[in-house]
Structure formats: C-alpha cells, structure tokens
C-alpha positions in Angstrom: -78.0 92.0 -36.2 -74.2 92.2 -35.0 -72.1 90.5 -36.9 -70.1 88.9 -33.7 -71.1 85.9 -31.6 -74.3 83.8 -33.0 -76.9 85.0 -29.8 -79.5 82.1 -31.0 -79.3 78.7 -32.9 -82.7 78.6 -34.9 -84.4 74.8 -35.7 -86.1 74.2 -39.0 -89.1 74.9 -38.0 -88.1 78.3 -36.3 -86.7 78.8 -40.0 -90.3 77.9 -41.5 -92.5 80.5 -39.2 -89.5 83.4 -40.3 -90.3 82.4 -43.8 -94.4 82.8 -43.3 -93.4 85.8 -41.1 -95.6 83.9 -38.1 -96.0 87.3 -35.6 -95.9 84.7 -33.0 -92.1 84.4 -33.6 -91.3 88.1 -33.0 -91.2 88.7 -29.2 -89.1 85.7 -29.0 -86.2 87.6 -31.7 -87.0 90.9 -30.7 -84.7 90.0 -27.3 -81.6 88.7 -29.3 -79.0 91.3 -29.6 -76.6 88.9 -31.7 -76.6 87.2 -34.9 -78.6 84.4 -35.4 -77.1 80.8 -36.0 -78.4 78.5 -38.3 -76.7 74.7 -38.4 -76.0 73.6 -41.9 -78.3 70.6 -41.2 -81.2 73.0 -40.8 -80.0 75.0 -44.2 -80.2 70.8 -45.7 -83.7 70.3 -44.3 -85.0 74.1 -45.4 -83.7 73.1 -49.0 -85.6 69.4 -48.5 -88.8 71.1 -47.7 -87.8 74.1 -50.4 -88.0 71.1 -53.0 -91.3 70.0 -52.0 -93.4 73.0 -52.1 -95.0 74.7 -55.0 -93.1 78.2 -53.8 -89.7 76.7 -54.1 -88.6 79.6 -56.3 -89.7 82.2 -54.0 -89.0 80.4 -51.1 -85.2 79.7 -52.2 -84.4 83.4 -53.1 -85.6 83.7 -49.2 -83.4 81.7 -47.7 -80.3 82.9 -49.7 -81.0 86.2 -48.7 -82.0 85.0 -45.1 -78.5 82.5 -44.8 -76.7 85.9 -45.6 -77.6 87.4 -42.7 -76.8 84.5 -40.0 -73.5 82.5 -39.0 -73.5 79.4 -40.5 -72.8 76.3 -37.8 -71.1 73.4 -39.8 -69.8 70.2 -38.6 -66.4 69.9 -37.6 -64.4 67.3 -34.9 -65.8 69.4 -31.5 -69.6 68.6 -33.1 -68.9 65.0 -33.8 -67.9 64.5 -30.4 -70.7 66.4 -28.5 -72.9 64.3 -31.2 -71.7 60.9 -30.1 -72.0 62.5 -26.4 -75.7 63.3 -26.8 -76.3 59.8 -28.5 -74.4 58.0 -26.0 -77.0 59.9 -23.0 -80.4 59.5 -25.2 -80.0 56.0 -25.1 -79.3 55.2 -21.9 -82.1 57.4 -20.5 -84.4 55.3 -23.5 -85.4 58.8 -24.9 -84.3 59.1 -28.4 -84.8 62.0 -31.0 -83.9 62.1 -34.6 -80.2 62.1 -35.7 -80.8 65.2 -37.3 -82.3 66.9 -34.2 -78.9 65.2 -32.6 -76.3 67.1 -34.7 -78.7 70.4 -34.3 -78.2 69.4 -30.4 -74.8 69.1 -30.7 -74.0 72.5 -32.0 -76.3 74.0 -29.2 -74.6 72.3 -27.0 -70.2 72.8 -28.9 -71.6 76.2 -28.8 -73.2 77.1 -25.9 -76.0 78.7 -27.1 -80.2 78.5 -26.7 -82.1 76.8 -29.3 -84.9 78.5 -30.9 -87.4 75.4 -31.7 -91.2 74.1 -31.5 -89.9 70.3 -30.6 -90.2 69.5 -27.0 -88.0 66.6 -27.6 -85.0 69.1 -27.3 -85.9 68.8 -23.6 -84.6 65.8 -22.8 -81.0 67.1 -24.2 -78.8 67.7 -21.4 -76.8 71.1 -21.1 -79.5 72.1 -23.8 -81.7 75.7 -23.4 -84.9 76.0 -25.7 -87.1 78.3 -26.2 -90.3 78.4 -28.2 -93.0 80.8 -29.8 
C-alpha cells in the first residue's frame, strides 16, 4: 500500500473478515490504491474481541503486524467536534447507533474518507460513504 493519504477507514468487523482472510473482502481492497485507515477505537474493540477468543496469541501477533501497515486515526479536537455533530443529527432524526460506531463516524466523516463496514446503521450518518463485502 502507499504510505500517503489513508484511501479507506476499515470498521471492526472489516478488521475481523481480514483476520479470517474472508475472500469475500478482496474485490472490495483490491480497488484501494492508498493506505488503509484504522481508528484507534477499532484497534480498542479488535483487542476486546482479541481477549475473548481462544486464538488471542495468534490473533494479537496479527494485528501488530496488520496495525503496522495502516495509518492510525486517533482522536483529537476536529473528531470531537464532528462526534458531537453526528450525535447532535442522530437524535433529532430518532436514529441512534452506538457511540463507538459514532467516533468511527466521526473520523470518516474529519477525514473525508469511505468506510469499509458490514453495519447498515452507518447509513443513516450524513456526509458518510460505506461500502460493504
């Protein structure tokens, strides 16, 4: 991958069917040219579900190696902001997602870039591209 501009944030699960190496995945990466992105609250929720399976060895010497070869997306002041944005819109259209899922959002969104995830949900995020496997 080239090591400029993040081409594709990936969600948790998007993360999970890299790790099985889920074929179904492929066509979808094969048409990114840049690096991947992956937001340090997926990186959190990868180690949650790490810690809960009976691979966790294997499956943490995976992700190191995997992290390593994508831009990290942490949180700064511009993500807070598009966070309390996307909040402030999910409620008043009665459509809420989980506040993880927000923060995710909100990096999309800070960073203008598609979101690589299996949750419809995404869909009701304005200003908010996904695509799916």
């Amino acid at each position: 991958m080239d090591s400029g501009a993040a081409g594709l944030i990936l969600d948790t699960n998007a993360v999970s069917a890299l790790a099985k190496d889920d074929p179904r995945i492929r066509p979808v990466l094969a048409s990114v040219t840049r690096q991947l992105a992956l937001p340090v609250v997926v990186i959190g929720e990868y180690h949650y579900g790490i810690g809960q399976s009976n691979q966790s060895a294997h499956l943490k010497k995976w992700l190191e190696a995997f992290v390593g070869d994508c831009q990290v997306l942490d949180i700064i002041k511009e993500t807070a902001q598009h966070y309390a944005e996307i909040s402030t819109e999910l409620r008043k259209i009665g459509k809420p997602i989980p506040d993880n899922d927000i923060w995710i959002a909100a990096l999309s969104r800070e960073h203008a870039l598609p979101l690589l995830s299996r949750d419809a949900h995404f869909d009701v995020v304005r200003d908010l591209k996904r695509l799916s496997w």
